[in-house]
Each structure stands twice: as C-alpha cells, then as structure tokens.
KOLPADREN-833752 format. One line per 3 residues: number of its first residue (from 0); their letters; for each residue z, x, y of C-alpha. Coordinates in nm, 4 decimals, padded with zeros to 6 digits. Each point is the difference from the previous one (the first is absolute). Layout:
N
NUM> a> Z:X:Y | ...
***
This chain:
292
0> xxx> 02.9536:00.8646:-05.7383 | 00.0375:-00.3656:00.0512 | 00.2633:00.0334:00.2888
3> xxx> -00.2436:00.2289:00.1882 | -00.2890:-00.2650:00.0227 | 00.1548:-00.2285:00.3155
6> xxx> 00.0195:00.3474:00.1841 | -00.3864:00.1019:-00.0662 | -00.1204:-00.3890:00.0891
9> xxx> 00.2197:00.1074:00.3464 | -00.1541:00.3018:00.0744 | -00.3367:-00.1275:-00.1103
12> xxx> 00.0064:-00.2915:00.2630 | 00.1374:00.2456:00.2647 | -00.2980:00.1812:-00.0701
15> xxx> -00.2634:-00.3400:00.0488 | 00.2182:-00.0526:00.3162 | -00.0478:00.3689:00.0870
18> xxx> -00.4082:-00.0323:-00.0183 | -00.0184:-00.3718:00.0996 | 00.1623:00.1488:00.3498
21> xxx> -00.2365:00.3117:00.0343 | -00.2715:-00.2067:-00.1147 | 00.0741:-00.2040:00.3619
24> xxx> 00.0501:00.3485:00.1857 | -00.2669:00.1704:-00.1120 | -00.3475:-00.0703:00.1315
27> xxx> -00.2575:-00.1772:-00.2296 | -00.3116:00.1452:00.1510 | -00.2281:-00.1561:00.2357
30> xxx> -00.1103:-00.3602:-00.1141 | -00.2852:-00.2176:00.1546 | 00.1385:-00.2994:00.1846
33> xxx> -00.0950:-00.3714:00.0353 | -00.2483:00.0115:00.2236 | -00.0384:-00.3910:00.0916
36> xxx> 00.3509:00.0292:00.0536 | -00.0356:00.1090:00.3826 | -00.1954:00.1670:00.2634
39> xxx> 00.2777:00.2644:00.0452 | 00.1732:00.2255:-00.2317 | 00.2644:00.2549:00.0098
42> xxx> 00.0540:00.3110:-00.1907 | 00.3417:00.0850:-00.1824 | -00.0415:00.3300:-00.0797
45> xxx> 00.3673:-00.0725:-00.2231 | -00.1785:-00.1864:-00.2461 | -00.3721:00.1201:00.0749
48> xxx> -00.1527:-00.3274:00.0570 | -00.1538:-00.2047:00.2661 | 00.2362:-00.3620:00.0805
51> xxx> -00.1939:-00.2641:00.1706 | 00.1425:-00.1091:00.3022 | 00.0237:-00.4097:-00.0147
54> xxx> 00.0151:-00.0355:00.3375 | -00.2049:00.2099:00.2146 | 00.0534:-00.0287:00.4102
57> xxx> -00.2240:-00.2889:00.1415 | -00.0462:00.1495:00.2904 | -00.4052:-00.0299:00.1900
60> xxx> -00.1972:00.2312:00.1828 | -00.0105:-00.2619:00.2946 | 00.3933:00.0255:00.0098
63> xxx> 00.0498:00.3283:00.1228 | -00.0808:00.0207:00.4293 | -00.1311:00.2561:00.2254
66> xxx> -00.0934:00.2406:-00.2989 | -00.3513:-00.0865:-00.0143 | -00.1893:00.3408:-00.0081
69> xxx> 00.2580:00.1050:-00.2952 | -00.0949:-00.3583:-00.1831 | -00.3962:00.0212:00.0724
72> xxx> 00.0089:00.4316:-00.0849 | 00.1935:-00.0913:-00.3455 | -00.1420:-00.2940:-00.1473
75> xxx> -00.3335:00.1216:00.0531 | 00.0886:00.3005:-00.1531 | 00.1639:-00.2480:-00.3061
78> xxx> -00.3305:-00.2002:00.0085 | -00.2431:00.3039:-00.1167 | 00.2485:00.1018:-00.2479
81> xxx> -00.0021:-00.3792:-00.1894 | -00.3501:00.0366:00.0639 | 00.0120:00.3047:-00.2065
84> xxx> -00.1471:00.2182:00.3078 | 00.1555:00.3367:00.0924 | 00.3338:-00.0657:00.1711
87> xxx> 00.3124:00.2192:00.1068 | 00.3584:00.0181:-00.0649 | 00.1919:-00.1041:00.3086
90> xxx> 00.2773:00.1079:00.1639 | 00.1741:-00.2302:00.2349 | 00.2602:00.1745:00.2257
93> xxx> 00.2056:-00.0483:00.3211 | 00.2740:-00.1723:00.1334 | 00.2545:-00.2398:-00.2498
96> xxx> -00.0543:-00.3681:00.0279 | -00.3413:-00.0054:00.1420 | -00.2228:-00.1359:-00.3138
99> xxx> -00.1069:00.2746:-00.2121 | 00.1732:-00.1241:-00.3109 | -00.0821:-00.3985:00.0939
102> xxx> -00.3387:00.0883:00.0379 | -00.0310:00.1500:-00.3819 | 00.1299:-00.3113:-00.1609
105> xxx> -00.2517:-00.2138:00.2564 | -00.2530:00.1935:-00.1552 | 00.0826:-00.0483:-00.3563
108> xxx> 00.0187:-00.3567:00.0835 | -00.3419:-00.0265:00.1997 | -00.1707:00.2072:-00.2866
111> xxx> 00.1716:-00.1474:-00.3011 | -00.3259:-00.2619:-00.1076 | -00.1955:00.2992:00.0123
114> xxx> 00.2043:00.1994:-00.2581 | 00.2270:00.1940:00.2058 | 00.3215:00.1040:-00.1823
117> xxx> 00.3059:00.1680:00.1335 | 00.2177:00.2834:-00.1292 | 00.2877:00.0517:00.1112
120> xxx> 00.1750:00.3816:-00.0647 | 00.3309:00.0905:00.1624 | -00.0134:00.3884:00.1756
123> xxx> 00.2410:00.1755:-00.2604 | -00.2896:-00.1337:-00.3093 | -00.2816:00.1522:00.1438
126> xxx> -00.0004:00.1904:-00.2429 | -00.1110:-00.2189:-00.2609 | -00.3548:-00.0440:00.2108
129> xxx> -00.1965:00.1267:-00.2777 | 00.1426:-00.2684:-00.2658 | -00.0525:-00.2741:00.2002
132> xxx> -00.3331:00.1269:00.0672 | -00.0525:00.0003:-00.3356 | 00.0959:-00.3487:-00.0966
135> xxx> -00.2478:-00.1421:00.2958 | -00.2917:00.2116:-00.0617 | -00.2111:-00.2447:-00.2445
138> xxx> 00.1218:-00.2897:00.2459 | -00.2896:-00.2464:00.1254 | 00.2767:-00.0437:00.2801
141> xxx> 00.0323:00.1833:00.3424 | 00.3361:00.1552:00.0302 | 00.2083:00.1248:00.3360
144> xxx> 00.2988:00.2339:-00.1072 | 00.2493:-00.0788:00.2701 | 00.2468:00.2185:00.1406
147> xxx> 00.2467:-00.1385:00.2771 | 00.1687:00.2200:00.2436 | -00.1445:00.2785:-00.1544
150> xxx> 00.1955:00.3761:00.0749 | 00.0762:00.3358:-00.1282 | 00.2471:00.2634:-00.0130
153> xxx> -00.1620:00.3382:-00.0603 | 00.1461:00.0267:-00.3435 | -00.1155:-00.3202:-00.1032
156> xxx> -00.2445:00.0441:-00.2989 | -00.1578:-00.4356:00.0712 | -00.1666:00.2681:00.2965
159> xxx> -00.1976:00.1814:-00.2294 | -00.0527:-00.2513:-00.2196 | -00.1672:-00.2462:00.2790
162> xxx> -00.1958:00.2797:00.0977 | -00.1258:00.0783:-00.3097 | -00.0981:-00.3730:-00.0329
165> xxx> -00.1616:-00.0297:00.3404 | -00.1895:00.3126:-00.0596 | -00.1109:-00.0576:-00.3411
168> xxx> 00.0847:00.1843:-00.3150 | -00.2284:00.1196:-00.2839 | 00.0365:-00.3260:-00.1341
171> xxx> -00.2278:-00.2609:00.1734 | 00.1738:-00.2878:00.1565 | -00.1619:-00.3371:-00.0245
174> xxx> -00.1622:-00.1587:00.2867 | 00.2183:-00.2907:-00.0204 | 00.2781:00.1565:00.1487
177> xxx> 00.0963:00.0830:00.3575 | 00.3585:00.0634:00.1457 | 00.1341:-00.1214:00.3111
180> xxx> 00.2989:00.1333:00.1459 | 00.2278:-00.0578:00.3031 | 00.2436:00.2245:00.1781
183> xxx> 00.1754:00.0427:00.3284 | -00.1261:00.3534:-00.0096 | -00.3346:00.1044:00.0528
186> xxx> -00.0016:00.3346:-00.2036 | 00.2626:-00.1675:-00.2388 | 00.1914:00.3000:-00.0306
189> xxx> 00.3009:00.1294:00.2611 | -00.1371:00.2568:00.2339 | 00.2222:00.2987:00.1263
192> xxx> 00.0642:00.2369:00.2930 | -00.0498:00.2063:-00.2476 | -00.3286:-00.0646:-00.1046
195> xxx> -00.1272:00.0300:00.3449 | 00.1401:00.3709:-00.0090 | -00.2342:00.0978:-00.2712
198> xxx> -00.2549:-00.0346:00.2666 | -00.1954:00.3274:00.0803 | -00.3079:00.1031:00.2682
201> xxx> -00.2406:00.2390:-00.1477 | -00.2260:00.1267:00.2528 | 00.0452:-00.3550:00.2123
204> xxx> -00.0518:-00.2050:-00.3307 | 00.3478:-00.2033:-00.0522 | 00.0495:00.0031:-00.3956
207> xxx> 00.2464:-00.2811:-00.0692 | 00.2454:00.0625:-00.3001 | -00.0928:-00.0538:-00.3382
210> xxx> 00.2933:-00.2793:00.0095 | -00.1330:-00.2155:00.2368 | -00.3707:00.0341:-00.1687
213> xxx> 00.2386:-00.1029:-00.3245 | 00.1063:-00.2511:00.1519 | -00.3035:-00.1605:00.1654
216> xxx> -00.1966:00.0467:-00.2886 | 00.1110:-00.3300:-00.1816 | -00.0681:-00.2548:00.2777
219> xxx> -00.3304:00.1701:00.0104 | -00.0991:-00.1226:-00.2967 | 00.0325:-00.3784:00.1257
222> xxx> -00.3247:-00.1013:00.1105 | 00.0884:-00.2436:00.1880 | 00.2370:-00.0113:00.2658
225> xxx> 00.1621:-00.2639:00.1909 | 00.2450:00.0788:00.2752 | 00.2924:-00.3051:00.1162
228> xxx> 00.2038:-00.0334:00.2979 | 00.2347:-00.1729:00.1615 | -00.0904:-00.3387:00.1803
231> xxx> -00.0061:-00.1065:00.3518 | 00.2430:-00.2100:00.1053 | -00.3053:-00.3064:00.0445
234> xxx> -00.0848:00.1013:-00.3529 | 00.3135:-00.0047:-00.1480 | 00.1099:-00.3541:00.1548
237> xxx> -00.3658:-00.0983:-00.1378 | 00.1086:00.0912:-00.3528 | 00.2748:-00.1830:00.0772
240> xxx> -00.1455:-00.2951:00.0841 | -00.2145:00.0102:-00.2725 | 00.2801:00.0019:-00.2419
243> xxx> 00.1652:-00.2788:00.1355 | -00.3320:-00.2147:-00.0377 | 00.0272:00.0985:-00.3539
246> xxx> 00.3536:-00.0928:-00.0382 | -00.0637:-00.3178:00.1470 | 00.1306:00.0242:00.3400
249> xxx> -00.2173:-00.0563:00.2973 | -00.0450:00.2986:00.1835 | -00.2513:00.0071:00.3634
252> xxx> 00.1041:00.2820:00.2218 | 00.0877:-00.0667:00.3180 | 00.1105:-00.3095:-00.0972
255> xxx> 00.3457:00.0479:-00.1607 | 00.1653:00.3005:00.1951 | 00.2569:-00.0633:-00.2527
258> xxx> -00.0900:00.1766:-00.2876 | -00.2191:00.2447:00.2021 | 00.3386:00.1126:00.1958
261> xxx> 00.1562:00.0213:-00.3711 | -00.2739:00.1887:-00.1804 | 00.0041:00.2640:00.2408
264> xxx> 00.3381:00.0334:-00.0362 | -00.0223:00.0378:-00.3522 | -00.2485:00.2503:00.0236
267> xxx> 00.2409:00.2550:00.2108 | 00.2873:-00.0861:-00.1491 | -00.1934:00.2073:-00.3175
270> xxx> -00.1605:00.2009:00.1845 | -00.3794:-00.0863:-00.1307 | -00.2676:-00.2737:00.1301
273> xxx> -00.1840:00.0431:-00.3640 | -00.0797:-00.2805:-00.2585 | 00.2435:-00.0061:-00.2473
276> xxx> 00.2612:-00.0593:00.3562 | -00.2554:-00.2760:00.1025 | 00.0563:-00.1646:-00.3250
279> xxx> 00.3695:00.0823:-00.0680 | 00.0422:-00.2000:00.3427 | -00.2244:-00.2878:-00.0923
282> xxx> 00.1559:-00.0625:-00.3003 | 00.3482:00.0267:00.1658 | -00.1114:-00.2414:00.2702
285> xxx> -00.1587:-00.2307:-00.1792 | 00.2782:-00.0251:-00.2254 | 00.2481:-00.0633:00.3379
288> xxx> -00.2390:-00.2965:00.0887 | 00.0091:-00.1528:-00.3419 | 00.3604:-00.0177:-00.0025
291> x> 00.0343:-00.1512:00.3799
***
C-alpha cells in the first residue's frame, strides 16, 4: 500500500496542473475593470473582461486637416450625448487613410474631462455586445463602443449581433452607451451581381431583392452618417505641412520646393494623397533632416 503512495501524490499534482491550466483557458466571466485606470478600454472576449489601455493615442481634434464638416457633424453629435441629450450611433465610412479612425480617438480625447470613455471591441466579438452592455449600464460614465474597419461576410453572426444592438433588444440599453464604427464600405457588407438580379418590376414599381434590403438594413440603423474622401492634392501637401510643424520641421509652402517635389512623390508612389500618407511622409522626412 505504501509503495503505491508516490504514484497517487503524481497523479494528484498532474491533476492541480491539469485545472491550474484550464483554469487560465477557460473564461472567468465578465469582471468590472479599474476605471481610473484609463479613458479607453478593450474587450477580451478570451477572458471576458475589459483591460485598460495605459496609453491611449494623443492625438487632437485640431490635428486632423481639411475634414472639418466630419469633425464639427461628430463632436456635436458627442457633445449632446455627454450632455446626456438624445444622440446617434455613427458610422464613419469611405476611403482608407482619410481620418475616420483619427477622428474617434480625437474625440475621446476632446471629451475625456467630461466623462467620455472608450470601448474598444474587435469585429469577430461582437457578439459579446450584450455583456459589455451589461457591465456599463449602472455607469455614471459615457461610453463609445468602438469598432475599427468594421466589415462582414454574409455568414458572419457579429452581423446580427450589431444589428440586434443598434436596433435594440427587449432588454433596454442604457443611455450611456453609443457605438461608433468605421469602415471602407458604406453598407459594410460585400454586394453581388447577384443581388442586383433579384431585382424585379411589378407594374413599373422596381422591387429590389430581399438581399440587398438585408444588406442595407444595418447601416440604416446608424443615425449618423459621415462620408470621407480622398484629398486634393493642396489638401494633402497641407496635411503635410502640418505634420511637419508638429514634428518640428519648418514647413511654408512655396517656400521649400524640396519637400513639396518629394511629398508628391510619395503620394503616387502609393497611390493615395490621404492622411495617414501625409504623415507616413512627414515622419520619414523629418527623420531624413534630423540625421543631415
């Protein structure tokens, strides 16, 4: 009996390994976070809990160029909503590099002092809408669940899920919680040839198919819309220069052909006079300058 006694104290700590390790794998449930620990959060839906993020993006509403309307149209829209006024979800769509996702975390950063908090949920966790719902529904806070480069297949089930969420369920959501969303689609869901062939004229009435009204259905529910395109060439070497004043490199136009000849060239060479290529450049020219 005695020689059999090393082999149970094996197998019983195989077993405390065993749990320790599916303890870890296993989600704990949905905990309340720190909430002086940041003004931005992100959801793991692996362990069901909301992680501060230390270090939020710094960037200010005054930093992003020649998207004014989008910038006036969305923080007024954020203003009512810390007021606690009526506000709408917002969808910000249109072509990559032009703002929409730099003008969310201006936001945040403009509204902070005046309790704005941010959410952040990847696409594939949509699905967990209703938890985190839950968990910021007694919250003194204002919250913006944020969804970057938002898209859908049609068998993805985050598309019901969001549009559930947007729509409202049978369970009230509280009115400290809005969700903004970008995409580079407008409908956020791939339209087909096919979808157009579902279309039928009764009587001279065009009915369009029941996919397309599918797949319409869920930007609908955004109230508020806000359209980006790409820039101008005169607006794009603006950003540019404006960039470069930030990165502490004196930039007049006109004056130094230089980098104007180069930042154009940048531009093609990537085939896009948008932001995130206005900054990419000033950072890369800037750094060039320190070096010399």
């Amino acid at each position: 009996m005695s020689d059999s006694l090393p082999g149970l104290e094996r197998i019983a700590e195989r077993l405390a390994q065993l749990t320790a390790t599916l303890e870890r794998l296993v989600p704990q449930g949905a905990g309340a976070p720190d909430w002086g620990a940041s003004i931005a959060f992100r959801w793991r839906a692996s362990s069901g809990r909301l992680d501060p993020i230390a270090h939020p993006a710094t960037l200010r509403l005054e930093d992003l160029q020649n998207i004014e309307r989008q910038k006036e149209e969305l923080a007024r829209n954020t203003r009512q909503f810390v007021a606690g006024l009526p506000a709408n979800n917002a969808l910000l769509w249109g072509s990559r590099g032009t703002g929409k996702s730099s003008l969310v975390k201006a936001i945040l950063n403009a509204y902070a002092s005046d309790g704005l908090r941010l959410i952040e949920v990847d696409r594939h966790d949509l699905v967990d809408l209703p938890t985190i719902v839950d968990l910021l529904y007694d919250r003194k806070e204002r919250f913006l669940v944020y969804c970057d480069d938002l898209s859908f297949e049609a068998s993805d089930a985050s598309y019901k899920a969001l549009k559930v969420a947007l729509d409202g369920t049978i369970s009230a959501a509280g009115d400290n919680v809005l969700i903004y969303a970008t995409s580079n689609r407008r409908h956020l869901m791939p339209e087909t040839m096919q979808d157009n062939q579902q279309a039928r004229a009764i009587e001279g009435e065009i009915h369009p198919g029941e996919a397309v009204e599918e797949k319409i259905s869920l930007s609908d529910r955004f109230g508020l819309w806000l359209s980006f395109y790409p820039f101008a060439q005169d607006e794009y070497l603006n950003i540019v220069q404006h960039w470069l004043g930030q990165l502490g490199v004196a930039a007049r136009l006109g004056d130094d052909q230089e980098w104007r000849a180069a930042a154009l060239r940048w531009a093609l060479a990537r085939g896009s006079r948008s932001g995130r290529t206005a900054w990419q450049f000033a950072r890369d020219w800037a750094g060039r300058q320190g070096l010399k």
